[in-house]
KEKE-3310 file (N, C-alpha, C; in steps of 0.2 Angstrom, whole numbers, plus 5000, padded with zeros to 4 digits):
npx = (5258:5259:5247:5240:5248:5237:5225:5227:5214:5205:5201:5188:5191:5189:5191:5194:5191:5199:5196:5200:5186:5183:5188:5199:5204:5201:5187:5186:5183:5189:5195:5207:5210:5214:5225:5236:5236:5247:5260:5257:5255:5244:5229:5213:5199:5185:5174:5163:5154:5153:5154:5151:5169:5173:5177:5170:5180:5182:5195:5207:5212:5225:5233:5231:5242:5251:5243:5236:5250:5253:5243:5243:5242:5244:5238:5231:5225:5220:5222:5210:5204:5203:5191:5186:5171:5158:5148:5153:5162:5152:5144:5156:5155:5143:5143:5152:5151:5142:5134:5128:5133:5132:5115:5101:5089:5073:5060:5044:5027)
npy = (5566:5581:5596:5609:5626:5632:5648:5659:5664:5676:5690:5699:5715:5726:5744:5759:5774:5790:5805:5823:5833:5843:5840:5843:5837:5832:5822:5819:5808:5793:5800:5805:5792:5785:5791:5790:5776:5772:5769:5758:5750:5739:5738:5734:5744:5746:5761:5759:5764:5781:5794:5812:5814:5801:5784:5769:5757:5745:5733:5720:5708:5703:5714:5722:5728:5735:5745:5751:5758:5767:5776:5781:5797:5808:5826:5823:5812:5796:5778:5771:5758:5741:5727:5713:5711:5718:5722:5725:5735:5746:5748:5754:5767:5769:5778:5789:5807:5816:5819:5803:5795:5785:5792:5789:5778:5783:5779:5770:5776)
npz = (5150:5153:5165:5157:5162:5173:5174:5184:5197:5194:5209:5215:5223:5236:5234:5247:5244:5246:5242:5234:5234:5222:5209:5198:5187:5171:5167:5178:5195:5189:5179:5185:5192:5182:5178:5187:5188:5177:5178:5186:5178:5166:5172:5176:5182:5190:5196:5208:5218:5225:5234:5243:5245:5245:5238:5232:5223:5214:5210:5204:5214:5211:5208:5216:5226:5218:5214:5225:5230:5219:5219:5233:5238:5247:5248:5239:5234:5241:5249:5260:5263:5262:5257:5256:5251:5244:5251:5263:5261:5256:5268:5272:5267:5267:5281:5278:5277:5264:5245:5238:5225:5210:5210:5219:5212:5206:5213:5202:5205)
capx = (5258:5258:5244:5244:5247:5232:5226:5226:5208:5206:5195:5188:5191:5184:5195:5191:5197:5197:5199:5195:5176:5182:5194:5205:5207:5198:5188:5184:5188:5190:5203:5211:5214:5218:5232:5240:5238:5251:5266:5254:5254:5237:5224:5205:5196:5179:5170:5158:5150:5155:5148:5158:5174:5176:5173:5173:5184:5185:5201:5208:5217:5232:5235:5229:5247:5251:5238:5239:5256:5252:5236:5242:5249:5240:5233:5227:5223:5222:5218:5208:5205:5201:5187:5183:5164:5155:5143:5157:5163:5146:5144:5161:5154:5138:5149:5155:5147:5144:5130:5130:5134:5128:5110:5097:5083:5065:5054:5038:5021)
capy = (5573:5587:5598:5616:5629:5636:5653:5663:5663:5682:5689:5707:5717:5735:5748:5764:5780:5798:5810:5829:5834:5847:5837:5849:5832:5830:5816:5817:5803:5792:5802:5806:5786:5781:5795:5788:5771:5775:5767:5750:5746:5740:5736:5737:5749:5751:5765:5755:5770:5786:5799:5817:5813:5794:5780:5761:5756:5738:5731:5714:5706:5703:5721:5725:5731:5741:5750:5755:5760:5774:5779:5783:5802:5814:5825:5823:5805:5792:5774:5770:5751:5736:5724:5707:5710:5724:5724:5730:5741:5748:5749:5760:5774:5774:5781:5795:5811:5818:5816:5799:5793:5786:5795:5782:5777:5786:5773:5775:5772)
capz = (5147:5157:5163:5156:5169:5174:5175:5191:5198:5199:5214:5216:5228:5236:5238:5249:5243:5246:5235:5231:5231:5217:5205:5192:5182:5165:5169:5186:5197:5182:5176:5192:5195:5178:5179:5194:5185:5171:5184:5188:5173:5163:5178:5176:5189:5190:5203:5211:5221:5227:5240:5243:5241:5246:5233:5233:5218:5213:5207:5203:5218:5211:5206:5222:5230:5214:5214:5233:5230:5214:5222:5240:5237:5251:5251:5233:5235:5248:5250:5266:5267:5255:5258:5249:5251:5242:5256:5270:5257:5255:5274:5276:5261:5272:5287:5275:5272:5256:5243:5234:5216:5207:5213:5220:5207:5208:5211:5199:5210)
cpx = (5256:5252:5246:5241:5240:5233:5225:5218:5210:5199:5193:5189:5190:5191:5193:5195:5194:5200:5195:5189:5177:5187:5195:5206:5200:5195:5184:5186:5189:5197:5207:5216:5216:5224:5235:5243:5245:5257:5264:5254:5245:5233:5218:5202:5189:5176:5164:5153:5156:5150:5154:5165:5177:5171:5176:5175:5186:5191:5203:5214:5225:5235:5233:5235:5251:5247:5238:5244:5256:5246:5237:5247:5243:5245:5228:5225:5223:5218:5215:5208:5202:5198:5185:5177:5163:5150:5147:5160:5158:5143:5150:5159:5147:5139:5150:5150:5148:5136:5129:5128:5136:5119:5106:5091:5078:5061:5047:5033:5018)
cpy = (5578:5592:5606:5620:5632:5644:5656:5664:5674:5685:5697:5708:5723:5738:5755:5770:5786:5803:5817:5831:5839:5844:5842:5845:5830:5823:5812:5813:5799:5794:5804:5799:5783:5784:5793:5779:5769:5770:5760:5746:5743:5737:5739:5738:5748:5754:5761:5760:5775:5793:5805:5815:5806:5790:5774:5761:5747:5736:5724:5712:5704:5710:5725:5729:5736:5747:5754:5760:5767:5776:5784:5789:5808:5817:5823:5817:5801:5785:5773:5762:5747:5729:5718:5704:5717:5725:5728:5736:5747:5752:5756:5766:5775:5779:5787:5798:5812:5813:5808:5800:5787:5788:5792:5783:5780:5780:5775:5772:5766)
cpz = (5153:5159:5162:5161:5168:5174:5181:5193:5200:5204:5212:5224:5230:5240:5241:5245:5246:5242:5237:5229:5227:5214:5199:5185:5174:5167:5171:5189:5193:5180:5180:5192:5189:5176:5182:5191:5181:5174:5185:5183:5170:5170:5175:5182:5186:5196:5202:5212:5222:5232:5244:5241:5245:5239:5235:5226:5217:5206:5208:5210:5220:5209:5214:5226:5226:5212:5220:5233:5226:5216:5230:5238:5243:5252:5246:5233:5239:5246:5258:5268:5261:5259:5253:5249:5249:5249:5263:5268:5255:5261:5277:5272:5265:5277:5286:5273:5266:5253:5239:5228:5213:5212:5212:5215:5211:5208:5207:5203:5207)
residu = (UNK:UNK:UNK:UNK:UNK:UNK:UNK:UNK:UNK:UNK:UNK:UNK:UNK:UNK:UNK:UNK:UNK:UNK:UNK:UNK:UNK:UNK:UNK:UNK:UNK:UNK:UNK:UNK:UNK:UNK:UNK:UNK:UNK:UNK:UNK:UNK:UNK:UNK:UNK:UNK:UNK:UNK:UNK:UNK:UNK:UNK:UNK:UNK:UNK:UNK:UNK:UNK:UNK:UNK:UNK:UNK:UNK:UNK:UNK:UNK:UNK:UNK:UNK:UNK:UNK:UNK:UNK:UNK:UNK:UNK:UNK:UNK:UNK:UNK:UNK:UNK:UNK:UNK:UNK:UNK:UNK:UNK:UNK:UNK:UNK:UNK:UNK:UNK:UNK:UNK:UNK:UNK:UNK:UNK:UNK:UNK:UNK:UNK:UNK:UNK:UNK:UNK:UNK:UNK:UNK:UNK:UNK:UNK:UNK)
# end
């Protein structure tokens, strides 16, 4: 008997973006990248971080070339690079100005 196919192992992955530091979009980024989505078909995003107008964005690696594709419209949008560590993706939003977000914890004394 046969085994049953397996399911695809999926990875994450970090995508760079750049975007407009005053969005027009119901939403905000959020609604920016799930409008562009519409054409990818169903993918789960989540915004990782964001800091003026770049954000990391993790996206499933098998979507990864769809997503690229309905994302990439400059000047409104851009992808910049894709990372399969949070920490190199985290290192290239240090790089970029602009305030971060989510807004680092208060530490209490």
């Amino acid at each position: 008997m046969p085994d049953p196919p397996s399911k695809p192992i999926e990875r994450k992955r970090y995508l760079g973006v750049i975007f407009p530091e005053t969005l027009p979009v119901p939403g905000g980024l959020a609604g920016l990248l799930g409008s562009r989505l519409s054409s990818a078909g169903p993918v789960r995003i989540r915004i990782v971080r964001a800091r003026g107008g770049h954000a990391i964005v993790e996206v499933p690696h098998t979507a990864l070339p769809r997503v690229r594709e309905s994302w990439n419209d400059p000047p409104s949008l851009r992808t910049v690079g894709t990372w399969g560590t949070l920490r190199k993706a985290k290192s290239w939003l240090a790089a970029q100005p602009g305030r971060p977000w989510p807004p680092p914890r208060r530490r209490s004394p």
